[in-house]
Phi, psi and omega in degrees: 000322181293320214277359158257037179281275191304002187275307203271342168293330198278329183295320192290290168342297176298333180302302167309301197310312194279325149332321167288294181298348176271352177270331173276330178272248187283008162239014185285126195290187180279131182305345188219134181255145165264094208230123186246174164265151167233051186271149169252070158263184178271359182298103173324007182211146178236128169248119168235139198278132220278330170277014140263338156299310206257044196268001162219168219262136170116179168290125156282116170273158193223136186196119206234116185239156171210187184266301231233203181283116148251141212217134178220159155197197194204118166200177211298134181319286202327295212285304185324318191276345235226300205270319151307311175068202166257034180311135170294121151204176197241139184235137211270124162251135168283105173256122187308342193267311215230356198001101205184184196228106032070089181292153147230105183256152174205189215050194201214341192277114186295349190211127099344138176286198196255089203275073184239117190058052150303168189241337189275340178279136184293321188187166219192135184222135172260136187045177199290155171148196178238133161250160189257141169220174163197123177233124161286190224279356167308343180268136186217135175265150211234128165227147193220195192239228154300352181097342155301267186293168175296147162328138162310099180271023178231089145326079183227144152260147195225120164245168189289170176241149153311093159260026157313161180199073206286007170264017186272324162327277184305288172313319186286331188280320163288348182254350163300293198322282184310316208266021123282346144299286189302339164285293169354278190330311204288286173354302188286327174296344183295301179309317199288307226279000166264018180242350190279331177279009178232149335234139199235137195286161134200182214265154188092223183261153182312159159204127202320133164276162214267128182283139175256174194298326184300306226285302173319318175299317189300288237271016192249359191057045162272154180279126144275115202274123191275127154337106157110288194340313234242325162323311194288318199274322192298330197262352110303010155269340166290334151295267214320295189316307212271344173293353171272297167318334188255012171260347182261315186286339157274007168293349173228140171272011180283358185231037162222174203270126118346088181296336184226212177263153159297151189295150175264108182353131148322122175294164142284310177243191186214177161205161198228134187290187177242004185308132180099318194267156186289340187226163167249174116300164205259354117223207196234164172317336169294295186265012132338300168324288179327291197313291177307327207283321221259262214322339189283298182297288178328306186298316185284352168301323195275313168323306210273319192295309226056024165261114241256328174282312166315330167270358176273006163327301204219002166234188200184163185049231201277326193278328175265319183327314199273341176270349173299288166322298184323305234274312160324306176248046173245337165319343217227338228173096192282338191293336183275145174309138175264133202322162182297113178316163158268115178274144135285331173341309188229119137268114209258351156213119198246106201240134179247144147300141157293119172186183182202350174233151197265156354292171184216156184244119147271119185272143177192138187245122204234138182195164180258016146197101175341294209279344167271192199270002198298104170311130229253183190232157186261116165216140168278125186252127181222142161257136184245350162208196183322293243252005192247147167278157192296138195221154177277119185283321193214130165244122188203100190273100174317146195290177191276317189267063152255162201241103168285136177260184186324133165214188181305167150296124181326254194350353166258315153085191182187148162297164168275110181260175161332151141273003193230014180308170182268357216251020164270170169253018171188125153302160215277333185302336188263337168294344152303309154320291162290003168270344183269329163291008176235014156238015156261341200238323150076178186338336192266027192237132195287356164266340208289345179281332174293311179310120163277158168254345172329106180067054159236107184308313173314289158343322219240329200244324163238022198256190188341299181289336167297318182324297177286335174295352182294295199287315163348270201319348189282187176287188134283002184270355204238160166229188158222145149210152188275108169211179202228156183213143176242099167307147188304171174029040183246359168265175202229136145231126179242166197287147174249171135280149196071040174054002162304185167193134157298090232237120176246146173205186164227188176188103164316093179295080181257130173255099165269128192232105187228139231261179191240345183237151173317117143103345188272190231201137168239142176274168191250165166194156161055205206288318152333279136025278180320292186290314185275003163082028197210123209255337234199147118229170168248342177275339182107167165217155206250101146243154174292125165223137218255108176237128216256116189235128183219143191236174167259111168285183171241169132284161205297128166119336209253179156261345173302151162277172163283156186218109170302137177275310216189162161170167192215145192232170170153162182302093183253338190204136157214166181203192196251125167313103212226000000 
């Protein structure tokens, strides 16, 4: 009976054991699911939606070929959907049932720009091949050809499989058990059935005991083969094998049970949603980085060029009007300075609108070393729809003691306000204005009680007293006069903490100089000279001068002053008095 125990203890062992090695061999499932598309439509743009990415667990690889040019990038569904429009295009679901990607085409518009380097993409891949990402489900990847011809249609996303297999584990340990039971078994069974053989009493006359045959050979000096040896080492090789399998089974956790999922390959990228915050923002710190990275390049291309198109790449408003000008007049005149670079190095404040819709405004304080005393540029960025790039609205070279105040985290972004809101202690629309009446006015200006004048550097280089030592210094044959023009709608204020706001604005300085007696004349010089092309007049001339500006308000209700931070002036027009 024992020796059929261990019979039936050592199969059930071997059975777990196989049973265990067959989950890691011919049943182990497939490491991947595979899902290509099998749409052929023409829609020149392929979208797969961050919920078709995320329609099974894990990192997505993706991988995309075409005949022709191919462009993949990935940023926030909105800005994705935002930037298709109504381009025709197809958008790829995942079915579960047949598991492949399931086309849908919709819009009407046949072509696309070329979106290779958008401000709006998280990341960008040029020509075919694949990448790994985990995105969530706000993220959506964009794929397009030339923008013509139909989209690269041969599409597949692929995710990992669970291949844990936590009962191999269980199984190899349980199949050790039965099968060092069934050696156990056998041992004993081995002991009973030599002790059930020995020397037995018995009745009547004595009689010699019986020499066995072994005990006789040893003594005729023949080799006797000892019992048992060769029976003993196979059945210490079933320890050993197993003790070897469950030292292989425990180098992995794929093969015991688990509090959680198993791990998934490291992605090459990641992307991070908007999922949790209360707002979305108009971009992420990255791509700020990014942003500032691209305007940095442009501006020194167009400096060094002097070229006025190129810079209309990426600036707009008061910041190109004043590079327009430099480039006119270092045309005419090597001696003038060219505007100031743009450091990329540091970006040392990155501010986004809470928005999700265009236009959109981005704050950013940019310098080649935070931490030193160099002065650093403020500069305001605006997008005005998906497909246009962020262009510099304001360049504004911060004052040396400015201060910045408290603001949001990127990752929170602050609102925009209105320009005509209340809740300043001066509307943002109005403060160019009143800043221009207090460098005509100087302390005599019916704003100067809002106003700090402590470190505000500008007075002192274009306010009053320069005004009047100017007209002092003219003949008597000449006059000046002064006046300010605030273009419309043109200020930007986001939110600060502590309900303040940061107000970028401009302001036209204009000087006319005409002569006052029969037959004299006023002359030109230096950058005047240069721009307006004209050495002479008897009418007089008329220059522009651009002034690009940002305060801090407080809100309404406070005893704080508006406070200038930074600003930049310069020669933006000049002419002849017509």
């Amino acid at each position: 009976m024992r020796f059929v125990l261990a019979i039936v203890s050592f199969v059930i062992g071997l059975l777990l054991v196989a049973l265990a090695v067959g989950q890691r061999t011919v049943f182990e499932p497939p490491s991947s699911l595979v899902a290509a598309s099998s749409s052929k439509a023409s829609a020149p743009v392929t979208v797969i939606p961050g919920s078709t990415l995320n329609a099974n667990p894990g990192y997505q690889r993706i991988n995309v070929s075409g005949s022709g040019k191919v462009f993949a990038a990935y940023g926030k569904s909105t800005d994705v959907d935002a930037w298709v429009g109504d381009a025709k295009h197809t958008t790829l679901r995942f079915d579960a049932e047949q598991a492949k990607l399931v086309g849908r085409t919709t819009g009407s518009a046949t072509s696309v720009p070329d979106p290779a380097g958008s401000d709006l993409w998280y990341q960008e891949y040029d020509g075919a091949g694949q990448f790994t990402v985990r995105l969530p489900k706000d993220v959506s990847v964009i794929i397009v050809g030339d923008g013509k011809a139909a989209a690269p249609s041969d599409v597949s996303v692929t995710w990992p499989r669970d291949t844990a297999t936590p009962t191999v584990g269980p199984l190899l340990v349980a199949g050790a058990v039965f099968l060092v039971g069934g050696v156990v078994l056998l041992i004993w069974a081995f002991v009973h059935q030599r002790r059930g053989r020995g020397p037995r009493r018995r009745s009547g006359g004595s009689r010699p005991p019986r020499v066995r045959a072994s005990r006789r050979a040893a003594a005729a000096g023949a080799q006797v083969p000892v019992r048992g040896r060769r029976g003993r080492r196979a059945l210490v090789a079933v320890p050993v094998v197993l003790v070897g399998a469950l030292g292989l089974a425990g180098c992995s956790s794929d093969y015991w049970p688990q509090g959680g999922s198993a791990a998934s390959p490291t992605p090459t990228a990641t992307a991070t949603g908007a999922a949790g915050q209360t707002e979305p923002t108009a971009a992420t710190e990255q791509q700020i980085r990014r942003i500032v990275q691209r305007v940095a390049d442009v501006a020194k291309k167009a400096d060094d060029a002097r070229d006025a198109k190129i810079a209309a790449q990426r600036f707009t408003g008061a910041a190109l009007d004043l590079r327009e000008a430099n480039y006119t007049i270092r045309g005419k005149d090597s001696d003038v300075d060219a505007p100031p670079a743009i450091s990329a190095e540091q970006v040392c404040v990155a501010l986004p609108q809470q928005t999700d819709s265009w236009p959109r405004t981005v704050f950013a304080v940019v310098a080649e070393d935070c931490d030193a005393k160099s002065a650093p540029q403020a500069l305001t960025l605006v997008q005005d729809s998906a497909r246009d790039d962020y262009k510099v609205a304001y360049d504004v070279s911060l004052e040396a003691a400015a201060k910045i105040p408290s603001l949001a985290p990127t990752s929170l972004g602050a609102a925009l306000l209105a320009s005509n809101t209340k809740l300043l202690s001066i509307a943002p629309d109005q403060i160019a204005k009143a800043y221009g009446d207090i460098l005509s006015k100087d302390e005599d200006s019916t704003y100067a009680s809002l106003f700090q004048s402590d470190g505000d550097g500008l007075r002192s280089t274009i306010g009053k007293a320069y005004k009047d030592k100017k007209s002092d210094a003219l003949p008597d044959t000449a006059k000046i006069e002064y006046s300010s023009e605030v273009p419309d709608d043109s200020a930007v204020a986001i939110a600060t903490d502590g309900a303040g706001a940061l107000v970028s604005a401009d302001l036209n300085e204009i000087e006319k100089v005409t002569p006052t007696a029969a037959g004299a004349e006023v002359n030109t010089e230096g950058a005047v000279k240069a721009l307006s092309g004209v050495d002479s007049s008897t009418k007089g001339i008329s220059a522009t001068y651009g002034v690009q500006l940002l305060f801090y308000v407080p809100p309404v209700g406070t005893d704080d002053k508006v406070v200038l931070l930074g600003f930049t002036q310069g020669l933006t027009a000049a002419s002849e008095v017509q």
